[in-house]
C-alpha positions in Angstrom: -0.7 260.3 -79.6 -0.7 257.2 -77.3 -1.0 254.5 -80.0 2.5 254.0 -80.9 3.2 253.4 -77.1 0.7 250.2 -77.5 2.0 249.3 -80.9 4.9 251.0 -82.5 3.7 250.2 -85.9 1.2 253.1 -85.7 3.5 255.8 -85.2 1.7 257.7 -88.2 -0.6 258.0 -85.1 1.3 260.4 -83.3 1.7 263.3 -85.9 -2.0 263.3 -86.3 -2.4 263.5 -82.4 -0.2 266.5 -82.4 -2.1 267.8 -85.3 -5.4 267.8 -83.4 -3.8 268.7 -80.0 -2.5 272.0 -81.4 -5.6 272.8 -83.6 -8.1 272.4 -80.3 -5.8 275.1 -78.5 -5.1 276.9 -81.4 -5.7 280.9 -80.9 -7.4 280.3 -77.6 -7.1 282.2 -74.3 -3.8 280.8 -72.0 -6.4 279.6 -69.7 -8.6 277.8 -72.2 -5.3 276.4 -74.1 -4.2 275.2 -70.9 -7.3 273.0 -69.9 -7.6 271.2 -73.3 -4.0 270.2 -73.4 -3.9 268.6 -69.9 -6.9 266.9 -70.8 -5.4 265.4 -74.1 -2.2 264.9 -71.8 -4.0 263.0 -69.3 -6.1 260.9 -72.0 -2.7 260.0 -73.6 -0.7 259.0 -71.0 -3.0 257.4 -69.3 -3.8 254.9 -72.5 0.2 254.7 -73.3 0.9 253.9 -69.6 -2.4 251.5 -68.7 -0.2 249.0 -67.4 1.5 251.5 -64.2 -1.3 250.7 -61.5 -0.4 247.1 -61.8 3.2 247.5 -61.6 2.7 250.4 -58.8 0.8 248.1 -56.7 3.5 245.0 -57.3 6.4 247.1 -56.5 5.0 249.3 -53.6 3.1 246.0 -52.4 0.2 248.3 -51.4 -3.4 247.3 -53.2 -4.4 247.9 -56.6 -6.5 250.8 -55.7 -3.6 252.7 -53.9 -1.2 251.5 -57.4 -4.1 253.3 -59.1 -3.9 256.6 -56.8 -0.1 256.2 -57.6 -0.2 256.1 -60.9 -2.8 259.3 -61.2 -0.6 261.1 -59.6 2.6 260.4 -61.8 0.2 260.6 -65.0 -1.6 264.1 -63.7 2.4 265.1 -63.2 3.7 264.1 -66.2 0.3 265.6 -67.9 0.8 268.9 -66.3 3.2 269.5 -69.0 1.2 269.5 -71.7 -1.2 272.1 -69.7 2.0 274.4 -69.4 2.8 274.0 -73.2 -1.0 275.0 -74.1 -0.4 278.3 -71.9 2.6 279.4 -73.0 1.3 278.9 -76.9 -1.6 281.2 -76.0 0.2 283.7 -73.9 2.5 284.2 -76.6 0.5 284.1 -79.4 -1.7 286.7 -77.6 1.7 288.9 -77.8 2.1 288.6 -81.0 4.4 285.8 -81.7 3.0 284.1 -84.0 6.3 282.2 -85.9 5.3 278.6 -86.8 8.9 277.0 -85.0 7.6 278.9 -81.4 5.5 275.7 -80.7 8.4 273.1 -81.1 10.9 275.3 -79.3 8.3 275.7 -76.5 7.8 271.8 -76.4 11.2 270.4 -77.0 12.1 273.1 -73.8 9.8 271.9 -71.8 10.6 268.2 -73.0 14.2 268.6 -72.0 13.7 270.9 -68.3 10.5 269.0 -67.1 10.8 266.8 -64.1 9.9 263.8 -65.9 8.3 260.8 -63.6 8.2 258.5 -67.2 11.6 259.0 -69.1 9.7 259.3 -72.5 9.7 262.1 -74.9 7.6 262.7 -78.6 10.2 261.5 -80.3 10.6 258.0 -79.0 6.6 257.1 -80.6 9.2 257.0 -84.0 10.8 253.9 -83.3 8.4 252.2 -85.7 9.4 254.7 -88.4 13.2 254.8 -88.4 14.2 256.6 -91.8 12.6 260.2 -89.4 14.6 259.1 -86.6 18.0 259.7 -88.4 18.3 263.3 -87.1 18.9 261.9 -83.4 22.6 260.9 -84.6 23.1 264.7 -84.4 20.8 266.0 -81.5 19.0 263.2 -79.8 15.1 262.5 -79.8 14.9 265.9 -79.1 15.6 266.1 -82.6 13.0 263.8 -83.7 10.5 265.9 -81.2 10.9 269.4 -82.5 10.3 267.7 -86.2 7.2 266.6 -85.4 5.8 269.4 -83.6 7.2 271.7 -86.4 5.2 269.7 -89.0 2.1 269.5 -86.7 2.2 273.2 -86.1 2.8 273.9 -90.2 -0.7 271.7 -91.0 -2.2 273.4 -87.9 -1.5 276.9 -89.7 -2.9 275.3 -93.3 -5.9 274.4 -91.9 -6.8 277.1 -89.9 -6.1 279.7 -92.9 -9.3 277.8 -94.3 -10.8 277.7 -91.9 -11.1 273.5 -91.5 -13.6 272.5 -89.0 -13.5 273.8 -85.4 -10.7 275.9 -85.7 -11.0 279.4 -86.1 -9.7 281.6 -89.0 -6.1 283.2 -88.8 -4.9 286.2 -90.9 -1.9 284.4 -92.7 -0.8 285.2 -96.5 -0.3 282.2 -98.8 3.1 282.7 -99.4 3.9 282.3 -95.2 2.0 279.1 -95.3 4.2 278.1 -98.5 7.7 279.1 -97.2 6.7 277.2 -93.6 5.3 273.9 -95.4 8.5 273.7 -97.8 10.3 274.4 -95.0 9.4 271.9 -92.9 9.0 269.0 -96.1 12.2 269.6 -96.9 14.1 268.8 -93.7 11.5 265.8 -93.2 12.2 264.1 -97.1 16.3 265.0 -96.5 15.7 262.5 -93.0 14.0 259.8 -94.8 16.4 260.6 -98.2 19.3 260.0 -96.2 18.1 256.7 -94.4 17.5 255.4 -97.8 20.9 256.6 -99.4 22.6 254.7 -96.6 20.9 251.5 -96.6 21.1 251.1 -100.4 24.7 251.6 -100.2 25.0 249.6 -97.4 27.7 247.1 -98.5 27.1 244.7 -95.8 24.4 241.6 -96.1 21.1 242.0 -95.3 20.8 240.4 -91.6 18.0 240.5 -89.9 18.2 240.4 -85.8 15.0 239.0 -83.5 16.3 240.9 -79.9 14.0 240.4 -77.3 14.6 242.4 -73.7 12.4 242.1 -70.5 12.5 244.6 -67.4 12.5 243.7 -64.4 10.6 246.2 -62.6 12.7 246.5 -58.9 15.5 244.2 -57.9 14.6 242.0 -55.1 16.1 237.9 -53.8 13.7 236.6 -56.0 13.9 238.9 -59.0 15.8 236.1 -61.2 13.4 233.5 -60.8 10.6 236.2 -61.6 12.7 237.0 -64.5 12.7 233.1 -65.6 9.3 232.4 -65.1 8.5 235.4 -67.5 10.6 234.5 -70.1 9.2 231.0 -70.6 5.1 232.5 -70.4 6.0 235.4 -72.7 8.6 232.9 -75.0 5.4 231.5 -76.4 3.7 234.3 -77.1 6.7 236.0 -79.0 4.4 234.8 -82.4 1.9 237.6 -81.3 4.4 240.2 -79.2 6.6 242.4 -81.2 8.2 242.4 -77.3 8.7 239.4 -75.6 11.6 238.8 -72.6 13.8 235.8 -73.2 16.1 234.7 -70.7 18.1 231.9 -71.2 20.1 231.2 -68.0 
């Protein structure tokens, strides 16, 4: 789930995280749900995010072991969520309610009332695969989000009706498992139709933009010249980064 964070161009990435995050935690006790998704939480945002003890230590001017310490404790945080998510799966599913959409309406919930410490969500690891991202026109990435968990929590019900590897057989009739998957493919090919639809019919030339943006991190005298002396080390690696900051004046 972390590998679109380091390049966008594996977004494919982060359906098959989701896939394997739910099937681990799939028909376990809360408690046992609730330990392997903070650890996948913790493993993921600690990869997407490897750069936050460096900039904790820059910004808080404290050493890079207490940037590290920092940035635990904003990752364990942010982690914690995905530990909540696995217990309220298996509390529910332990009460019977077993409908396929209870797992993206759990997640995009928790996605929008969390107490974020990174402003991220499931959604934005799409950016790399725009035709899925069309739906946030209508309801944000939150959108984008409960697609994705939807479609990892249909495959995570096909495989486990096999049973498929280490995940343990579920009483589910083929005809469930087909209504859910159509349901599901059809709103995820009527994204991607529509992105096509408009671009072919786009009457407007073909121009193709190279935007570049830096942050700054905090604001400080100095945060200008920082900014400039950036721009012209990452301007020349812009041939190798799909994000490089460019300031001109």
């Amino acid at each position: 789930m972390a590998l679109p964070w380091l390049d966008e161009r594996a977004f494919v990435a982060a359906w098959i995280g989701l896939v394997l995050a739910v099937a681990v935690c799939d028909q376990q006790p809360p408690h046992v749900a609730f330990r392997r998704s903070l650890l996948a939480g913790i493993v993921g945002l600690a990869t997407a995010f490897y750069w936050f003890p460096e900039v904790a230590s820059d910004n808080l001017h404290v050493s890079l072991l207490s940037g590290t310490s920092s940035a635990a404790l904003a990752i364990t945080w942010d982690a914690f969520r995905f530990g909540v998510f696995g217990y309220l799966v298996g509390w529910l599913r332990q009460r019977g309610v077993n409908s396929v959409l209870t797992l993206p309406a759990v997640w995009v919930a928790l996605e929008w009332g969390w107490p974020h410490i990174f402003p991220w969500r499931m959604g934005h690891s799409q950016v790399g695969f725009l035709p899925v991202c069309q739906i946030a026109e209508f309801t944000g990435v939150y959108g984008v989000s409960f697609l994705m968990v939807w479609a990892a929590a249909v495959a995570a019900e096909f495989c486990s009706a096999g049973p498929v590897l280490f995940m343990p057989p579920r009483e589910i009739s083929r005809s469930r498992i087909r209504r859910d998957a159509l349901l599901c493919d059809g709103c995820g090919r009527r994204q991607v139709r529509a992105s096509c639809e408009s671009r072919r019919w786009n009457p407007r030339p073909n121009v193709k933009l190279r935007i570049a943006m830096m942050q700054p991190g905090s604001l400080g005298d100095d945060h200008l010249q920082r900014l400039r002396n950036a721009s012209q080390s990452d301007h020349r690696a812009a041939g190798s980064c799909r994000l490089a900051g460019i300031l001109r004046r």
